[in-house]
TORKOL-4160 file (C-alpha; in steps of 0.2 Angstrom, whole numbers, padded with zeros to 4 digits, m for minus):
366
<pt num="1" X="0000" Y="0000" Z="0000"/>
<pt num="2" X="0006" Y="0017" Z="m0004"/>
<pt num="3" X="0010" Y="0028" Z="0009"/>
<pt num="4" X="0002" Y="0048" Z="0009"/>
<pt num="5" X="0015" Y="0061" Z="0008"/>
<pt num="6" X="0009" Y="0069" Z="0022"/>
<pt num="7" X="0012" Y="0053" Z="0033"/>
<pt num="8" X="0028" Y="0050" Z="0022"/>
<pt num="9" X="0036" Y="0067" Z="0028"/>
<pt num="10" X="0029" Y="0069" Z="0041"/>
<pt num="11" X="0043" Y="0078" Z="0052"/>
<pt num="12" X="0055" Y="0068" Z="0063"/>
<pt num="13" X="0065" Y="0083" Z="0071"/>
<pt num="14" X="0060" Y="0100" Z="0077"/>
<pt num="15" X="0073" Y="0105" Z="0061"/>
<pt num="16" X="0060" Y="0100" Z="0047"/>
<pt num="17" X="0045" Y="0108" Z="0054"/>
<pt num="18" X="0041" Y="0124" Z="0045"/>
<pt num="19" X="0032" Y="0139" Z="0049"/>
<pt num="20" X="0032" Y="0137" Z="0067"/>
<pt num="21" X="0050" Y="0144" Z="0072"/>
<pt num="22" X="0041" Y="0154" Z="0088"/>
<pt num="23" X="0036" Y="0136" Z="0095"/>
<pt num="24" X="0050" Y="0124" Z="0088"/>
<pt num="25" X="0063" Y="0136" Z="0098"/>
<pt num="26" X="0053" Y="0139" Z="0115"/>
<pt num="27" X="0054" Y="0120" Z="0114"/>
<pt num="28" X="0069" Y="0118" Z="0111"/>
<pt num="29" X="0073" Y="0128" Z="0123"/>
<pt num="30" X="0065" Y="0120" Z="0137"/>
<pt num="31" X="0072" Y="0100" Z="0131"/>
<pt num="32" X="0091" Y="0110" Z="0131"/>
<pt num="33" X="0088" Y="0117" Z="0148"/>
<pt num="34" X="0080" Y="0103" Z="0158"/>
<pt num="35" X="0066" Y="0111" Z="0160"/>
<pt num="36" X="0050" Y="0102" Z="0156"/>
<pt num="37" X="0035" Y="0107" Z="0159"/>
<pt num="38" X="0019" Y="0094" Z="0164"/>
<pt num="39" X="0005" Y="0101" Z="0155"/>
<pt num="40" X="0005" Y="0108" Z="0137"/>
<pt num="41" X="m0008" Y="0116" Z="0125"/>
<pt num="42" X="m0005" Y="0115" Z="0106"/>
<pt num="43" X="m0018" Y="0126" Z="0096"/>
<pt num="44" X="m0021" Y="0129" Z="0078"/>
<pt num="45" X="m0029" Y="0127" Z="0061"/>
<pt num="46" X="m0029" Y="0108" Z="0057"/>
<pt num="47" X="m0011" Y="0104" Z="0047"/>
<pt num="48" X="m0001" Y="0116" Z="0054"/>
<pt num="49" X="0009" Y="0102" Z="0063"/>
<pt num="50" X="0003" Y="0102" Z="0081"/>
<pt num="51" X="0004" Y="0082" Z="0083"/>
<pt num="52" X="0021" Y="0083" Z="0074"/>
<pt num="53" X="0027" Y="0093" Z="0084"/>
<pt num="54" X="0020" Y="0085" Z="0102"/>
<pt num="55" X="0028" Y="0068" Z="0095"/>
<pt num="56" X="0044" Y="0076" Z="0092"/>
<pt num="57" X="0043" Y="0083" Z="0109"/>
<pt num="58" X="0038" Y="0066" Z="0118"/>
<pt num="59" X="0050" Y="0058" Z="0109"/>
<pt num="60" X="0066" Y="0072" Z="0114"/>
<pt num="61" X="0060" Y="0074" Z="0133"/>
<pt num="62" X="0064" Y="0054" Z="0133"/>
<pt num="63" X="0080" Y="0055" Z="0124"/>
<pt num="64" X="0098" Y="0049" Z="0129"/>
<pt num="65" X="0107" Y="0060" Z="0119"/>
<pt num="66" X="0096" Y="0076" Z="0110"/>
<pt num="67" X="0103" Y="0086" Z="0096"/>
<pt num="68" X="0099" Y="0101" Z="0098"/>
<pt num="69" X="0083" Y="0097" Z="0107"/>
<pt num="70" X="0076" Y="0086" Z="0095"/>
<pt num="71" X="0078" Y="0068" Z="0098"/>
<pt num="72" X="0091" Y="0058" Z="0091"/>
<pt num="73" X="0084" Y="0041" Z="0082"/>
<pt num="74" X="0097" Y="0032" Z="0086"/>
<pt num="75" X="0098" Y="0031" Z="0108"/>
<pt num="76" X="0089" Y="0014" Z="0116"/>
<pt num="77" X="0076" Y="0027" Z="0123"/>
<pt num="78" X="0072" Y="0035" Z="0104"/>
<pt num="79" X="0073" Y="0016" Z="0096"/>
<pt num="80" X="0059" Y="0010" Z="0112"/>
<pt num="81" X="0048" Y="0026" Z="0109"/>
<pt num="82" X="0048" Y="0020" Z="0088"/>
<pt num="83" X="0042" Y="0004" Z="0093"/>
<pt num="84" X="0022" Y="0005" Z="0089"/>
<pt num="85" X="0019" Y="m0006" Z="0102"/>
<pt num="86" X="0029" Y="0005" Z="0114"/>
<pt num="87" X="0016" Y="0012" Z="0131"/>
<pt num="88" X="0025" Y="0025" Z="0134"/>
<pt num="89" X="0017" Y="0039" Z="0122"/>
<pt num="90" X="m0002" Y="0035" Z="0123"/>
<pt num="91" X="m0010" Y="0044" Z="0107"/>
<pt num="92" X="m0030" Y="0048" Z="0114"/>
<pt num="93" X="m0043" Y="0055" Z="0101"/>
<pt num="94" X="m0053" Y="0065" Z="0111"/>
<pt num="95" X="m0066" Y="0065" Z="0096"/>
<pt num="96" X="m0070" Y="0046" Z="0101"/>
<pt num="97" X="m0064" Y="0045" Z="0118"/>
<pt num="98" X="m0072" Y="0058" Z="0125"/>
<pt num="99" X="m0083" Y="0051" Z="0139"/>
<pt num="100" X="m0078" Y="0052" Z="0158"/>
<pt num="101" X="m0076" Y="0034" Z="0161"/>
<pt num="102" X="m0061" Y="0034" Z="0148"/>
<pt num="103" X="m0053" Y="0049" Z="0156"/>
<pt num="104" X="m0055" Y="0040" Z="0173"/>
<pt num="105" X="m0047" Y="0024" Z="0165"/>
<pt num="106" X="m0033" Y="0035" Z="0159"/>
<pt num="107" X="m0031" Y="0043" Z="0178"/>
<pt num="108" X="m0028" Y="0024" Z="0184"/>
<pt num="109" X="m0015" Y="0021" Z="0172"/>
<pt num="110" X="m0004" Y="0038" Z="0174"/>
<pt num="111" X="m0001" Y="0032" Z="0192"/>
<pt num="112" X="0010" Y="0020" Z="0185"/>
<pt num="113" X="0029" Y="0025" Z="0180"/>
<pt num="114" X="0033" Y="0023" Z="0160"/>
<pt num="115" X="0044" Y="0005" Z="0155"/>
<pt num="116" X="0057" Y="0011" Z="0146"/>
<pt num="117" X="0062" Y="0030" Z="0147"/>
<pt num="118" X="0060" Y="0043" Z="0160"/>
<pt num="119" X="0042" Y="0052" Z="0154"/>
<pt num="120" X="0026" Y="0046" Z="0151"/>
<pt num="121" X="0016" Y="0056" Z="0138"/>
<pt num="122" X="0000" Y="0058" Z="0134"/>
<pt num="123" X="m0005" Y="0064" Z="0119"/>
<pt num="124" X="m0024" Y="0069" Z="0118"/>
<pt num="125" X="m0032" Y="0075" Z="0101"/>
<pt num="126" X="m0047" Y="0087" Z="0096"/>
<pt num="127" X="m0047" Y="0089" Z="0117"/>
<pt num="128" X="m0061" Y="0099" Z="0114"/>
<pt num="129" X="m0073" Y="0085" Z="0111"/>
<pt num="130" X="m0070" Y="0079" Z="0129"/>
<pt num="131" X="m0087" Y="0081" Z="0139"/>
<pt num="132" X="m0092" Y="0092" Z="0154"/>
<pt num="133" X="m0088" Y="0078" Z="0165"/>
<pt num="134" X="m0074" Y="0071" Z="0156"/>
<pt num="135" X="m0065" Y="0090" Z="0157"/>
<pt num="136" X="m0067" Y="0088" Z="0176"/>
<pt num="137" X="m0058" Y="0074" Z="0178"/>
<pt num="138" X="m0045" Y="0077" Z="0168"/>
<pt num="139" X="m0042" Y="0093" Z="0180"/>
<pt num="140" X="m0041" Y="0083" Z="0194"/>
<pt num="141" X="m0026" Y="0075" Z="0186"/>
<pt num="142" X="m0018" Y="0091" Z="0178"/>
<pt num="143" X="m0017" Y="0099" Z="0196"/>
<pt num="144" X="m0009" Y="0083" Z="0203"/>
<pt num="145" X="0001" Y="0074" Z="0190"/>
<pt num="146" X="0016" Y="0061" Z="0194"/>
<pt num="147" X="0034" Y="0066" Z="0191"/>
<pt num="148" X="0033" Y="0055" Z="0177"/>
<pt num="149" X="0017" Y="0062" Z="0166"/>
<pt num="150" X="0018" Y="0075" Z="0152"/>
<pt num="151" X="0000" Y="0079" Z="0144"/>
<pt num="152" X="0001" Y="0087" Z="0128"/>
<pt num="153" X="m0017" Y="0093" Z="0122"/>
<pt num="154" X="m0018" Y="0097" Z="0106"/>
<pt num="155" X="m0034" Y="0107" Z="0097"/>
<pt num="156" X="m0040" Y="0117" Z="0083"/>
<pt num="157" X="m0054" Y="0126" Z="0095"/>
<pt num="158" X="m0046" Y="0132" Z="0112"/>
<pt num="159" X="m0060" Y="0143" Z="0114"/>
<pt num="160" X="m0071" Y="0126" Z="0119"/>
<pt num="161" X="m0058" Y="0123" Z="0133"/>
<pt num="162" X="m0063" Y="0127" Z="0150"/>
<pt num="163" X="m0053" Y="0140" Z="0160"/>
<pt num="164" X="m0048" Y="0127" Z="0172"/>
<pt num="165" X="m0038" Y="0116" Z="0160"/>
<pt num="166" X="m0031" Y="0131" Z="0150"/>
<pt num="167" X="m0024" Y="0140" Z="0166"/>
<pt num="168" X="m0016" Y="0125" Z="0172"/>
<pt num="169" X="m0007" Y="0122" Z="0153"/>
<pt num="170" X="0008" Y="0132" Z="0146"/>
<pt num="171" X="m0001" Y="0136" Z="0129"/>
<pt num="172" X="0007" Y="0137" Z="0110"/>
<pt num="173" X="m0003" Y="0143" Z="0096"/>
<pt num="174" X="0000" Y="0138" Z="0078"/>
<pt num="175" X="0000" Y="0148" Z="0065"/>
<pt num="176" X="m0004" Y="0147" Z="0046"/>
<pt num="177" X="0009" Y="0139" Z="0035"/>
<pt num="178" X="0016" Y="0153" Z="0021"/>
<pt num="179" X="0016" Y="0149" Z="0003"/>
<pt num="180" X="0032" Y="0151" Z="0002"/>
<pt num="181" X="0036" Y="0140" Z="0014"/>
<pt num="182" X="0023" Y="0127" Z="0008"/>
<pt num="183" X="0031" Y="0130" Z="m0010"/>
<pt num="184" X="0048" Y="0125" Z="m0004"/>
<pt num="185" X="0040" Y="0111" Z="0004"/>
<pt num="186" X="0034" Y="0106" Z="m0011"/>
<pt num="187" X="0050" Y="0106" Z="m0020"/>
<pt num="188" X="0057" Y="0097" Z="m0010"/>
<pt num="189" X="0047" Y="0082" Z="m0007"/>
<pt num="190" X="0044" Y="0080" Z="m0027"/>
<pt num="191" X="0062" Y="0079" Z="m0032"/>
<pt num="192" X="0064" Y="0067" Z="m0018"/>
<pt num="193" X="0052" Y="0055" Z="m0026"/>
<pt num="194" X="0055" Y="0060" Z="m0043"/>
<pt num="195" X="0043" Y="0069" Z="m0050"/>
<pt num="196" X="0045" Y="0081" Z="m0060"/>
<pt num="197" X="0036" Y="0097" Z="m0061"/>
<pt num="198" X="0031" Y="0117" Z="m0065"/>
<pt num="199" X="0032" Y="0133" Z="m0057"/>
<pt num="200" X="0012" Y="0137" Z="m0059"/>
<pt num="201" X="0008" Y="0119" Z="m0053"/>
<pt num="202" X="0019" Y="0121" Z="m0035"/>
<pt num="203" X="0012" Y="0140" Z="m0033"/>
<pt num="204" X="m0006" Y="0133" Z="m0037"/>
<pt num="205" X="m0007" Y="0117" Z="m0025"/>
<pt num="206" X="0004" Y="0129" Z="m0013"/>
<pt num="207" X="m0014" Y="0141" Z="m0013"/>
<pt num="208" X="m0024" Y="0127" Z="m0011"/>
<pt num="209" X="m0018" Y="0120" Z="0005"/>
<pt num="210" X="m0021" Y="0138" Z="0014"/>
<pt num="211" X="m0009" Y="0137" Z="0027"/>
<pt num="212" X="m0010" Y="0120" Z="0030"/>
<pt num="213" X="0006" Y="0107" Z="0026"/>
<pt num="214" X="m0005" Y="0092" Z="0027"/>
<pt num="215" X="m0019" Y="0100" Z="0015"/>
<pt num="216" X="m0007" Y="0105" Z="0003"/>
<pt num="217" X="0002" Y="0086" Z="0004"/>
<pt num="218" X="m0015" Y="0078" Z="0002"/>
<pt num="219" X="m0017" Y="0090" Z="m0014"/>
<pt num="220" X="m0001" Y="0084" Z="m0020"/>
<pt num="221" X="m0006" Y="0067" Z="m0018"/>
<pt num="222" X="m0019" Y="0069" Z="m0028"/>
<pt num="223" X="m0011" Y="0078" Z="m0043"/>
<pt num="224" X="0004" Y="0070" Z="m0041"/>
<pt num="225" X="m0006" Y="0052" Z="m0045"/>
<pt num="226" X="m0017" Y="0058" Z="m0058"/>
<pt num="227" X="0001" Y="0067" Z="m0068"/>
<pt num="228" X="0011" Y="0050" Z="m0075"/>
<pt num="229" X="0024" Y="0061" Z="m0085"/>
<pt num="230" X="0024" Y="0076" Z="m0073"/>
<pt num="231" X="0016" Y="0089" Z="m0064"/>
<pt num="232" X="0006" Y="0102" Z="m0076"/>
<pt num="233" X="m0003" Y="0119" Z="m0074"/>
<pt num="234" X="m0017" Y="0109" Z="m0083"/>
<pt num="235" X="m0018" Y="0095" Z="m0073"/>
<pt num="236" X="m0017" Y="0103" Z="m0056"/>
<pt num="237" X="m0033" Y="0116" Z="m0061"/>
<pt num="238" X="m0044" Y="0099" Z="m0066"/>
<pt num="239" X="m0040" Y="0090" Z="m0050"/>
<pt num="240" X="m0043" Y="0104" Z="m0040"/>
<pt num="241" X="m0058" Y="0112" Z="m0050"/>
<pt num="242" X="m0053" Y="0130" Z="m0052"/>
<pt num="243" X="m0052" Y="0141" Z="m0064"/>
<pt num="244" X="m0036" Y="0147" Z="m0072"/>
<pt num="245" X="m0031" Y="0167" Z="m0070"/>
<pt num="246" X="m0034" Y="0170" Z="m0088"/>
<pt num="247" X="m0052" Y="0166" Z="m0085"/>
<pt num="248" X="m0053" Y="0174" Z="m0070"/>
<pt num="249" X="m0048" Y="0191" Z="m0077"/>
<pt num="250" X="m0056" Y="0187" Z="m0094"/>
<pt num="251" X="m0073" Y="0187" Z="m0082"/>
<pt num="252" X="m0065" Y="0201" Z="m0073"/>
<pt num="253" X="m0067" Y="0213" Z="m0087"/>
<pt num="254" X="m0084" Y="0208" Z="m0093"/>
<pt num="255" X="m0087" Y="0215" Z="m0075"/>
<pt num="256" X="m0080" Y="0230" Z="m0076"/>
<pt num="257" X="m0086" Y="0234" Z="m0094"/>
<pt num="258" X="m0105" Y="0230" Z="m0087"/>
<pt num="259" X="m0106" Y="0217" Z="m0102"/>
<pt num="260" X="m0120" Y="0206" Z="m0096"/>
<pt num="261" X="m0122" Y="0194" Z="m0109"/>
<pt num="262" X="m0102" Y="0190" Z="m0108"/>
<pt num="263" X="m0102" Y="0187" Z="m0090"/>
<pt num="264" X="m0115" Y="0174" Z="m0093"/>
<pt num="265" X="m0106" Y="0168" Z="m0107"/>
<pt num="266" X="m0089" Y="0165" Z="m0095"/>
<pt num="267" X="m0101" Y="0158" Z="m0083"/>
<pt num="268" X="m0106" Y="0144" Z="m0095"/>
<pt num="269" X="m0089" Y="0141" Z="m0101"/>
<pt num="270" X="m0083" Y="0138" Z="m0082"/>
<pt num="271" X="m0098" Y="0127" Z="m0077"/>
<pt num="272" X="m0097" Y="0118" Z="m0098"/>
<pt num="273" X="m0078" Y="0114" Z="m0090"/>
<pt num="274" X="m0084" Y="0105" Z="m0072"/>
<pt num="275" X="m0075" Y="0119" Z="m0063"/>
<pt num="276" X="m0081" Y="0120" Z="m0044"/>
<pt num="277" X="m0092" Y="0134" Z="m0040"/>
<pt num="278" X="m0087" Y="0137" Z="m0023"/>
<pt num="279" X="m0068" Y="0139" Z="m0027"/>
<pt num="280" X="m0075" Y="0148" Z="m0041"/>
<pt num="281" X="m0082" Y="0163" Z="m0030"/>
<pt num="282" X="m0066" Y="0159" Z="m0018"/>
<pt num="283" X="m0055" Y="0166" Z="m0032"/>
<pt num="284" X="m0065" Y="0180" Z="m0040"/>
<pt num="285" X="m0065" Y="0188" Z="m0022"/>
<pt num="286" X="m0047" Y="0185" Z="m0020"/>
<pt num="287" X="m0044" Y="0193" Z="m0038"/>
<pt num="288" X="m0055" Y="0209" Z="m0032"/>
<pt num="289" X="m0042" Y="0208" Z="m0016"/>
<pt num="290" X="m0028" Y="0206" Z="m0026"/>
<pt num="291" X="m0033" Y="0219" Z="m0039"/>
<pt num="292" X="m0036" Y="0233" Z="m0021"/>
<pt num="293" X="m0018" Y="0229" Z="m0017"/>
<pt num="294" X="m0011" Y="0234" Z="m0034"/>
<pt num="295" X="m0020" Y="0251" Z="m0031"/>
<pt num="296" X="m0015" Y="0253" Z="m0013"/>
<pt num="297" X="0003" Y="0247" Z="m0010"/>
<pt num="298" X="0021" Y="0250" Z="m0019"/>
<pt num="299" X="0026" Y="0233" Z="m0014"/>
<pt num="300" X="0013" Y="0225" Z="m0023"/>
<pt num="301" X="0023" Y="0216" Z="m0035"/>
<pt num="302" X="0033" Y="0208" Z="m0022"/>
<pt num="303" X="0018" Y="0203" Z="m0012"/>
<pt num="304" X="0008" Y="0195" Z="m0027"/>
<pt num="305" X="0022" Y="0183" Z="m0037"/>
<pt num="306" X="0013" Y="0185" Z="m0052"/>
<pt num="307" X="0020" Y="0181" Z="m0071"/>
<pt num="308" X="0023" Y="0199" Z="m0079"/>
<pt num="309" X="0009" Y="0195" Z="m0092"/>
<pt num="310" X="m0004" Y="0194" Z="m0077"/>
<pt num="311" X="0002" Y="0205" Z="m0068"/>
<pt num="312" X="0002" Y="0218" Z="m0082"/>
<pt num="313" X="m0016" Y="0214" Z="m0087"/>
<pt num="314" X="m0020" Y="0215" Z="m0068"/>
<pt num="315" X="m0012" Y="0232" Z="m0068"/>
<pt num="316" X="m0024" Y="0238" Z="m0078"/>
<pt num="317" X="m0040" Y="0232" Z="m0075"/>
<pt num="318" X="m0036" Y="0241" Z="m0057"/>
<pt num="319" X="m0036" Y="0257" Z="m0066"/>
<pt num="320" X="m0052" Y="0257" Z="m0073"/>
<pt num="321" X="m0060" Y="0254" Z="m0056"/>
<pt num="322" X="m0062" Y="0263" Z="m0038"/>
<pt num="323" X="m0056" Y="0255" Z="m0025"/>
<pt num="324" X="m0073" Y="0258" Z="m0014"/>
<pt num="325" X="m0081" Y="0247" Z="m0027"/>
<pt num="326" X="m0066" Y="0233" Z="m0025"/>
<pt num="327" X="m0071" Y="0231" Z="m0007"/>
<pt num="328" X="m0089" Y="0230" Z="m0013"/>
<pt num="329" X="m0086" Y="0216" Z="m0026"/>
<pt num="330" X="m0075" Y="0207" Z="m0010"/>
<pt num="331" X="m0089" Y="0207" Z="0001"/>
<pt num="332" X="m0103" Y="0202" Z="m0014"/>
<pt num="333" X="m0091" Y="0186" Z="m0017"/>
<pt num="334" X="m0085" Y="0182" Z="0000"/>
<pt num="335" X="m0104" Y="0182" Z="0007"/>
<pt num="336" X="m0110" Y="0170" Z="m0003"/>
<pt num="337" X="m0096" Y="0158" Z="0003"/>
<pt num="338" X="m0107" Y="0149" Z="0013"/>
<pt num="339" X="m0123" Y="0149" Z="0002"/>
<pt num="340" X="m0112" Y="0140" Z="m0011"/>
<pt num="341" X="m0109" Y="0126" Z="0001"/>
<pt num="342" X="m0126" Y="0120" Z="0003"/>
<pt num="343" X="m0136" Y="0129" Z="m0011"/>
<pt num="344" X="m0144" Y="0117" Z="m0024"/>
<pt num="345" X="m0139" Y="0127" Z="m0040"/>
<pt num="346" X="m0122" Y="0136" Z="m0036"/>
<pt num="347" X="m0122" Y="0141" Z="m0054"/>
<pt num="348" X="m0137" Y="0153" Z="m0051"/>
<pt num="349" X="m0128" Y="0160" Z="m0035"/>
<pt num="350" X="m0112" Y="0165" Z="m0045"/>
<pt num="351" X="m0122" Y="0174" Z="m0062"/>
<pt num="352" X="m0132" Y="0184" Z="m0048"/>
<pt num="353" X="m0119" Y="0192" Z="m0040"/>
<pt num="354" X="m0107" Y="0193" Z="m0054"/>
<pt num="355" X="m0123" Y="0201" Z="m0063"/>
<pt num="356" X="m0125" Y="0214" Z="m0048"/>
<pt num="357" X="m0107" Y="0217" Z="m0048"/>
<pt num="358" X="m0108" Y="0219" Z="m0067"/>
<pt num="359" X="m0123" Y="0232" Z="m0065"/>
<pt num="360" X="m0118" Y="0244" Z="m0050"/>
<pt num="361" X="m0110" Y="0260" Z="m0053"/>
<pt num="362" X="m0099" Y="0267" Z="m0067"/>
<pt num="363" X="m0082" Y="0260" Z="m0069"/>
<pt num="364" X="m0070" Y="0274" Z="m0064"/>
<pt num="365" X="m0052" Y="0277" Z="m0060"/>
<pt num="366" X="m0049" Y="0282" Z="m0039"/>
């Protein structure tokens, strides 16, 4: 069975983790100084790394020998905590674990010391499933824990925590993955396994994952599978059902010209092509965003990484519109965000707000 590139690099030192230098180096930090703590909370959007990292960390507290506070892989303590059948890092998924009874069976087992190294840690996903009950247990444990016990929860909605448990842990909050960072990633990993591939396709699936290493991975997957000869611009807009930037500003200046019957047209071709509806109206508001920063900031150019052609025709569609209607045209797309999810005929969502955008105001410069 092939194995997911997310789950194939998945990082196996604080080193290859990316985008989260604020937390890699606090922990290393503490694993350099001695200085563990015994209760932790990782938060963040989903694919940001935060069971990576609390792996990484139960493995380093354990280890004989740490490099530069990341664990080894070679010491008897790292080759024990590798072992799947090893006791000594319990993994919990909160999402199906999350009754009292589990969290008082967990209590009874954390009284005993760990077989092979010096910590035992527990590792408790999506903590933020745990019931009412189940929280107050835990609690008990967290104000009381062994010498022996780390707890590391790790959550993508903190906010469901109670105050109790958030008080007693010392708190690290991932952040969104850039996509630069992601785009580097990306490199990497396909000339590792040989695939070949282009510039547009990496910055493409690099948008797609939206902060998230796993998400982008999983597109990668994807593209990567359904690409036998290599990685193209065209194959990586039909997996992921979007629209390439040409069409977008193609629609764009129907819009701006208030030509109604060639919005519709555009809309046909896009829908004739199976494009996605919803990353459809995703990328027309981000157009309209990326069109108000070409008007507003000198550094646009730097910010955007755009080919000189699109840029170019970018640069002039913002001329011929104010930048009070830009924001308009965000807000029109990004509302309907939601809509689009659950609506029965997306298609009719995106002609009637690219119609109203099409029909307010007067196209002018700002």
């Amino acid at each position: 069975m092939q194995q997911a590139l997310y789950r194939r690099f998945r990082p196996k030192t604080f080193d290859e983790v990316i985008g989260q230098d604020h937390i890699v180096r606090a922990l290393k930090n503490q694993i350099n100084g001695g200085k563990i703590g015994h209760a932790y909370l990782f938060c963040g959007t989903r694919g940001t790394g935060k069971t990576s990292c609390a792996k990484i960390f139960a493995k380093a507290v354990n280890c004989l020998s740490p490099i530069d506070g990341s664990p080894c892989g070679h010491c008897s303590a790292c080759e024990a905590l590798s072992d799947p059948s090893n006791v000594d890092i319990l993994e919990i998924d909160a999402a199906s674990n999350n009754g009292v009874d589990e969290i008082r069976a967990l209590r009874e087992r954390i009284k005993y010391p760990p077989i092979n190294v010096r910590y035992k840690v527990y590792i408790i996903d999506e903590v933020h499933m745990l019931t009412d009950n189940a929280f107050n247990a835990l609690l008990k444990t967290l104000e009381e824990p062994p010498s022996h016990a780390v707890f590391i929860l790790a959550t993508t909605e903190p906010y469901k925590l109670p105050a109790t448990i958030l008080s007693r842990c010392a708190r690290y909050d991932f952040r969104l993955v850039s996509k630069e960072l992601l785009q580097d990633r990306l490199r990497k990993i396909f000339d590792e396994i040989g695939m070949k591939y282009d510039e547009a396709s990496i910055e493409m699936i690099a948008l797609a994952g939206e902060g998230s290493v796993r998400d982008c991975l999983s597109v990668a997957d994807c593209v990567a599978s359904f690409s036998e000869e290599g990685i193209t611009i065209d194959n990586t807009l039909e997996i992921l059902g979007t629209s390439d930037r040409d069409s977008v500003i193609s629609l764009t200046d129907k819009i701006f010209s208030h030509d109604l019957g060639g919005v519709l047209e555009e809309i046909d071709t896009f829908v004739s092509s199976g494009k996605n509806m919803i990353n459809f109206g995703k990328e027309m508001s981000s157009h309209f965003k990326d069109l108000l920063l070409i008007k507003t900031s000198k550094n646009y150019e730097k910010i955007l990484s755009l080919p000189k052609d699109a840029l170019t025709k970018m640069c002039e569609q913002a001329e011929k519109i104010s930048s009070e209607e830009l924001i308009d045209f965000m807000q029109k797309f990004s509302g309907i965000e939601t809509e689009l999810r659950y609506s029965l005929s997306p298609r009719t969502l995106i002609e009637l707000v690219s119609l109203e955008c099409a029909s307010s105001g007067n196209a002018k410069k700002n």
